[in-house]
N, CA, C and O atoms as a GROMACS GRO file, in nm:
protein
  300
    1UNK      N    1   5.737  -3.218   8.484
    1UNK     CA    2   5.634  -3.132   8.428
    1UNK      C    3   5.702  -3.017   8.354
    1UNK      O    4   5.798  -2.957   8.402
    2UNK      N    5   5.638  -2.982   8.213
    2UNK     CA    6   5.663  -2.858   8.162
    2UNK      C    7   5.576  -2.752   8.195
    2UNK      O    8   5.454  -2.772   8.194
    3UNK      N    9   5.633  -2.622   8.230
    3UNK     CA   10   5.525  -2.509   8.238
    3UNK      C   11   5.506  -2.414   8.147
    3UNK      O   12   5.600  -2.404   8.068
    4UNK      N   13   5.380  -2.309   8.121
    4UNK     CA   14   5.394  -2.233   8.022
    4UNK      C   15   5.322  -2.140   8.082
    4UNK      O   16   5.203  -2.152   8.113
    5UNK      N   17   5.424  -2.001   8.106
    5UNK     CA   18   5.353  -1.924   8.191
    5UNK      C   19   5.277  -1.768   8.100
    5UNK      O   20   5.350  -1.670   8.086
    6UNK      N   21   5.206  -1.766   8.075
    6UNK     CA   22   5.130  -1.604   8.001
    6UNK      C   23   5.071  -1.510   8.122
    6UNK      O   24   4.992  -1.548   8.208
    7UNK      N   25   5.131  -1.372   8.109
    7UNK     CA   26   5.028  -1.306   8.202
    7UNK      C   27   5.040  -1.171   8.152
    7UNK      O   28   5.139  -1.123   8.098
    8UNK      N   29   4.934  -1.117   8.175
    8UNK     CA   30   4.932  -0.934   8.119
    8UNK      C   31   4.925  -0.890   8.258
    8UNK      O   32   4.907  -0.962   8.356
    9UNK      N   33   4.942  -0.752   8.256
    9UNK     CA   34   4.890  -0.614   8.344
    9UNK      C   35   4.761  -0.552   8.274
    9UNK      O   36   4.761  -0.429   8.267
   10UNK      N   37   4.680  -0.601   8.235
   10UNK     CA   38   4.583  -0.540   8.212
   10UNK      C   39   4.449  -0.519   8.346
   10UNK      O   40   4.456  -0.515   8.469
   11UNK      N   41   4.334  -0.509   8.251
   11UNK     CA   42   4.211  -0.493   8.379
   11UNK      C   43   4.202  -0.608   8.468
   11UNK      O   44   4.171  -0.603   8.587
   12UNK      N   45   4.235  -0.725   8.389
   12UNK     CA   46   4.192  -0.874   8.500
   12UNK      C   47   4.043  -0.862   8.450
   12UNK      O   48   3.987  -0.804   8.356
   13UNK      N   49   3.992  -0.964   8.580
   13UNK     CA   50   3.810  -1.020   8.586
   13UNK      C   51   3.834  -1.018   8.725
   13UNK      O   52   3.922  -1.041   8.808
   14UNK      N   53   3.673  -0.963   8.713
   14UNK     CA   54   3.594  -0.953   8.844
   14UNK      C   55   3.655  -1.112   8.926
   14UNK      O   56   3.723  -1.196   8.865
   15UNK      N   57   3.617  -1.124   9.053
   15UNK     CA   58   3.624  -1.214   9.135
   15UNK      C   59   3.525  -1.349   9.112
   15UNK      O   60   3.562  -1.458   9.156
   16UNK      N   61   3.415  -1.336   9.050
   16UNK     CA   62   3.307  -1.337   9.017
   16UNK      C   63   3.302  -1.484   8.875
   16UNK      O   64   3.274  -1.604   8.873
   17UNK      N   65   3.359  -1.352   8.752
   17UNK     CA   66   3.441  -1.407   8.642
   17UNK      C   67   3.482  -1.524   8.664
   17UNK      O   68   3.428  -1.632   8.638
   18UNK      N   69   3.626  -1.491   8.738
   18UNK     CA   70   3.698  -1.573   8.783
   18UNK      C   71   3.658  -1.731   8.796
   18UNK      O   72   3.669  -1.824   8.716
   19UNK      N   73   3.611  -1.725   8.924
   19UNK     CA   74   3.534  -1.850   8.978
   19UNK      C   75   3.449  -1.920   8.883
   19UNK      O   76   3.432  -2.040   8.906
   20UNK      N   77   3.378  -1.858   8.757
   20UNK     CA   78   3.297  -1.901   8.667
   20UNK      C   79   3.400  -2.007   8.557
   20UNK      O   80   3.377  -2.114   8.501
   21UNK      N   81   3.526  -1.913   8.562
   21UNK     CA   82   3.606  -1.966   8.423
   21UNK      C   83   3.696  -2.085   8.525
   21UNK      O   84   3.771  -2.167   8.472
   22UNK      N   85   3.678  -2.081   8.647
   22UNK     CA   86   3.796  -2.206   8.726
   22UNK      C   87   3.670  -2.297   8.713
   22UNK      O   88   3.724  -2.391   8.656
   23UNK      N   89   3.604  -2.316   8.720
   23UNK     CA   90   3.478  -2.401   8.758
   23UNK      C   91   3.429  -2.430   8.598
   23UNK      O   92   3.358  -2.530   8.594
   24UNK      N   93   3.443  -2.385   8.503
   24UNK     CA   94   3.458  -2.440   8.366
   24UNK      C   95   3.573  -2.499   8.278
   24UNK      O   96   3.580  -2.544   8.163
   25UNK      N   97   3.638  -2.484   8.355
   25UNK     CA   98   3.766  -2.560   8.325
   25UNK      C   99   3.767  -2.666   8.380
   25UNK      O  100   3.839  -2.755   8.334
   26UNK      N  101   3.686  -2.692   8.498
   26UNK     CA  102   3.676  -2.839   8.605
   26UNK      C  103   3.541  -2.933   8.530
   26UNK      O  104   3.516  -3.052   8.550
   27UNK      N  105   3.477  -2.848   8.448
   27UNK     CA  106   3.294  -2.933   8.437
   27UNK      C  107   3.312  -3.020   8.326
   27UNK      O  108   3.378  -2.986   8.228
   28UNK      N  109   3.259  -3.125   8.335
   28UNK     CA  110   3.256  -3.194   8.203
   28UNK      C  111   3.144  -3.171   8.073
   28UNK      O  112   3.141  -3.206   7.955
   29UNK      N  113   3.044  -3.083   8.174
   29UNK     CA  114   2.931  -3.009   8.049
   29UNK      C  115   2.990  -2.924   7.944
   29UNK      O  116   3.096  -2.863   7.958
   30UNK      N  117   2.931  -2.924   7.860
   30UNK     CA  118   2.989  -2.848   7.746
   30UNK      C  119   2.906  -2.664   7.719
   30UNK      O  120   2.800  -2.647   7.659
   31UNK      N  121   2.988  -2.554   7.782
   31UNK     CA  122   2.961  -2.459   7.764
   31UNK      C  123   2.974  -2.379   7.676
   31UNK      O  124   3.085  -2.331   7.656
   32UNK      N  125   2.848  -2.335   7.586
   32UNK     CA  126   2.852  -2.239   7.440
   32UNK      C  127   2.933  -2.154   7.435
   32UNK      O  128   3.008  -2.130   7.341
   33UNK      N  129   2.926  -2.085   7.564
   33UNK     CA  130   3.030  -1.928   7.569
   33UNK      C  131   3.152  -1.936   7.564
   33UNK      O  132   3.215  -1.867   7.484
   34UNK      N  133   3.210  -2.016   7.642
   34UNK     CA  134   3.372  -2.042   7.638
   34UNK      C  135   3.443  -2.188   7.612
   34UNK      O  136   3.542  -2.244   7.659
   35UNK      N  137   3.343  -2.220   7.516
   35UNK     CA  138   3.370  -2.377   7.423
   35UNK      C  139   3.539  -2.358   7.394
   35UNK      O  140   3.586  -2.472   7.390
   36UNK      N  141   3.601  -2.299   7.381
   36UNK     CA  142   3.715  -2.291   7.315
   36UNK      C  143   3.850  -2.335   7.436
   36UNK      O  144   3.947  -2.411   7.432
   37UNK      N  145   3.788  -2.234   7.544
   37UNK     CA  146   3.892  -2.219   7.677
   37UNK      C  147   3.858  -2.435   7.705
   37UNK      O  148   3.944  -2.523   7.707
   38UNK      N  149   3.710  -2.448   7.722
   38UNK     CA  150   3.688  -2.559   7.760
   38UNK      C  151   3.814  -2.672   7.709
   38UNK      O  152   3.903  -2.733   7.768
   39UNK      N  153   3.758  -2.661   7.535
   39UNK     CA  154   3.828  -2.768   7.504
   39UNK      C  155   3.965  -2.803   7.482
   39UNK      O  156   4.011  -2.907   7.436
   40UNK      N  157   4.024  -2.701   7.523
   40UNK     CA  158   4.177  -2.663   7.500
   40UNK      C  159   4.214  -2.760   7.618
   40UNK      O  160   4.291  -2.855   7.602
   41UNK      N  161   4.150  -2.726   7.748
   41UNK     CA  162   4.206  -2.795   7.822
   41UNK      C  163   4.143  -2.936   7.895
   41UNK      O  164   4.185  -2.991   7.996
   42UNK      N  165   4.035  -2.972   7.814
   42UNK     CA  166   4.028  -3.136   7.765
   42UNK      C  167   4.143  -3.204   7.696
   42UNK      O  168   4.188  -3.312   7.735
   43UNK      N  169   4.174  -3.157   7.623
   43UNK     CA  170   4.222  -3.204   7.507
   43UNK      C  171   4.374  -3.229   7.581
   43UNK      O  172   4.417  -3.344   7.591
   44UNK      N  173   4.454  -3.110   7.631
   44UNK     CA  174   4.545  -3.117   7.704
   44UNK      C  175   4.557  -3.242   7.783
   44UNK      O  176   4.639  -3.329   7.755
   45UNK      N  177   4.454  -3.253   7.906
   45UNK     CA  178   4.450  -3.372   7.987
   45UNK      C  179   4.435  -3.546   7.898
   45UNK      O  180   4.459  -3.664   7.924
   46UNK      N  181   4.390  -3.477   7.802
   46UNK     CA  182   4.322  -3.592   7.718
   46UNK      C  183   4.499  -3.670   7.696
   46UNK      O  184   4.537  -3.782   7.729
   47UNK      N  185   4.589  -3.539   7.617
   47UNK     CA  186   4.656  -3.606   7.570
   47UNK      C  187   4.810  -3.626   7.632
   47UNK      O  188   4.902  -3.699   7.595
   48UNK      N  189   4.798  -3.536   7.737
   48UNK     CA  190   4.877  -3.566   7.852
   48UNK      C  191   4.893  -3.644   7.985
   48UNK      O  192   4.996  -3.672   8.045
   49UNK      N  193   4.770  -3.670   8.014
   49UNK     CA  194   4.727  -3.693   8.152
   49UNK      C  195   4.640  -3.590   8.231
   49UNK      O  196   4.610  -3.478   8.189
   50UNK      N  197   4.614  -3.632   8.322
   50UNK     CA  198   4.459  -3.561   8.396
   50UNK      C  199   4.576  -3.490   8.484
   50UNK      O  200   4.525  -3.381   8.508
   51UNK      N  201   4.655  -3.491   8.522
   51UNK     CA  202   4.718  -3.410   8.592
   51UNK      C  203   4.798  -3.275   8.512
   51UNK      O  204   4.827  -3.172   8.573
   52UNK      N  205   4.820  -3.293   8.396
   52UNK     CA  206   4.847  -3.134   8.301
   52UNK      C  207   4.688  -3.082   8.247
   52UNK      O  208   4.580  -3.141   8.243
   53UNK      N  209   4.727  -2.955   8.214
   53UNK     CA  210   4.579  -2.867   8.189
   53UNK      C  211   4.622  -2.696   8.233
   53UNK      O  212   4.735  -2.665   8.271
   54UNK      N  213   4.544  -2.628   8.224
   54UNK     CA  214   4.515  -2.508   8.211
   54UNK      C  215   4.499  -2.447   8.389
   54UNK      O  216   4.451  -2.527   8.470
   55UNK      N  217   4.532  -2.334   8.429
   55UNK     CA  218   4.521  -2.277   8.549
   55UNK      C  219   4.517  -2.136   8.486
   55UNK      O  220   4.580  -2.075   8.400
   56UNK      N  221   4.397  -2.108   8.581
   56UNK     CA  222   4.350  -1.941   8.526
   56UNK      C  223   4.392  -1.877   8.677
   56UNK      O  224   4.374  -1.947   8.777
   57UNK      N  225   4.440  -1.759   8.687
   57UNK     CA  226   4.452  -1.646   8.795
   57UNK      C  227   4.409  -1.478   8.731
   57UNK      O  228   4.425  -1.421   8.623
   58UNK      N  229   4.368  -1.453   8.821
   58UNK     CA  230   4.366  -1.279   8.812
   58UNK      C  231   4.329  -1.214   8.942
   58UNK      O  232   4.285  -1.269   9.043
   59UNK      N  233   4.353  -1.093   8.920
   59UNK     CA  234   4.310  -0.994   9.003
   59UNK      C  235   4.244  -0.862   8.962
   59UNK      O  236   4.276  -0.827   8.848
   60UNK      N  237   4.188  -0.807   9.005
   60UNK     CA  238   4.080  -0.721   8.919
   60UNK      C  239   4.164  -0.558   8.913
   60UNK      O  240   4.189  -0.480   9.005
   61UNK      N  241   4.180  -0.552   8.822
   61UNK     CA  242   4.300  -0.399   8.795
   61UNK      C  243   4.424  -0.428   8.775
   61UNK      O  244   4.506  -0.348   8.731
   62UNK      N  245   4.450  -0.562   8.809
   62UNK     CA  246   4.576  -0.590   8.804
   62UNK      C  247   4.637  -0.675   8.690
   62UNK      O  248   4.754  -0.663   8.654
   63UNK      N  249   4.570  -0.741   8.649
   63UNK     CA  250   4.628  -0.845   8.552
   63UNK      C  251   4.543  -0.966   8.536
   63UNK      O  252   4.442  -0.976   8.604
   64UNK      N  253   4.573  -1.054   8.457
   64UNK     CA  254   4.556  -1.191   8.423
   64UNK      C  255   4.686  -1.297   8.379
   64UNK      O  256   4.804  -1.270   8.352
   65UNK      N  257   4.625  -1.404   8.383
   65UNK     CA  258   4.732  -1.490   8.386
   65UNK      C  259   4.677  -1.622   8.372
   65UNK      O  260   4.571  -1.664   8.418
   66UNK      N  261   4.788  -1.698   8.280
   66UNK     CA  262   4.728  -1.856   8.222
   66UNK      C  263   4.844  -1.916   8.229
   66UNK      O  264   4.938  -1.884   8.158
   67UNK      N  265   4.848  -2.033   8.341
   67UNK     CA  266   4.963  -2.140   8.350
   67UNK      C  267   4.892  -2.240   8.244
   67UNK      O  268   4.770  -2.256   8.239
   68UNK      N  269   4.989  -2.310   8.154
   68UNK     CA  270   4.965  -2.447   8.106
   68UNK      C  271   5.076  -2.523   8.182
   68UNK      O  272   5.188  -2.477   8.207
   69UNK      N  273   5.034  -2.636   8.212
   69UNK     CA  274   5.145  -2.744   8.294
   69UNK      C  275   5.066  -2.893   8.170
   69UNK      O  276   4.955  -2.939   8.143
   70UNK      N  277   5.193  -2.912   8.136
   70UNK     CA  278   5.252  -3.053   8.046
   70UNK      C  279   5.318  -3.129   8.157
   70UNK      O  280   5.389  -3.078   8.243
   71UNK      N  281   5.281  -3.286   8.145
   71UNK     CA  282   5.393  -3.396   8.166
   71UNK      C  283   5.440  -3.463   8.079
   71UNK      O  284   5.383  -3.535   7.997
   72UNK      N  285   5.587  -3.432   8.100
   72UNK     CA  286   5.688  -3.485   8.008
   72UNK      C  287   5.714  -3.677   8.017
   72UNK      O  288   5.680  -3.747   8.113
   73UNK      N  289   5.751  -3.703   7.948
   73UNK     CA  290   5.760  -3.813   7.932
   73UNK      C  291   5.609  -3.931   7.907
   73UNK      O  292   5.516  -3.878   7.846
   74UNK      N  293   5.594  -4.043   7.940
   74UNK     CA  294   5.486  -4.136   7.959
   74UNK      C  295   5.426  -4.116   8.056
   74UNK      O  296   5.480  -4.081   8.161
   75UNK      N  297   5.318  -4.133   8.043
   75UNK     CA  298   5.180  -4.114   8.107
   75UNK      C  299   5.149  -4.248   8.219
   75UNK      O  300   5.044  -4.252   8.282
   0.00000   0.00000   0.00000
């Protein structure tokens, strides 16, 4: 697996947030508001395998943070 790690010190998201944007990253419905986050990481699994994709973390005051995980080689 390749990783790709991004994270700030900024405000973060509520706890709340959070759980909304992990749970839209898992749905196969298609959501207006964060169509973009969605399909980024369709597309990922699509063209990697169901096991690479997107992982969201934060903490509220503290930061945010976006793992991408790639598999290398054949699928």
């Amino acid at each position: 697996m390749l990783y790709f790690s991004v994270k700030d010190n900024g405000g973060g998201v509520e706890e709340e947030t959070l759980v909304q944007l992990r749970e839209l990253l898992q749905s196969e419905e298609i959501n207006i508001e964060h169509n973009g986050l969605q399909n980024i990481n369709r597309r990922i699994r699509l063209g990697y395998g169901g096991d690479s994709g997107l992982t969201i973390d934060s903490t509220e005051g503290k930061g945010f943070s976006v793992l991408l995980k790639l598999r290398k080689g054949e699928m």
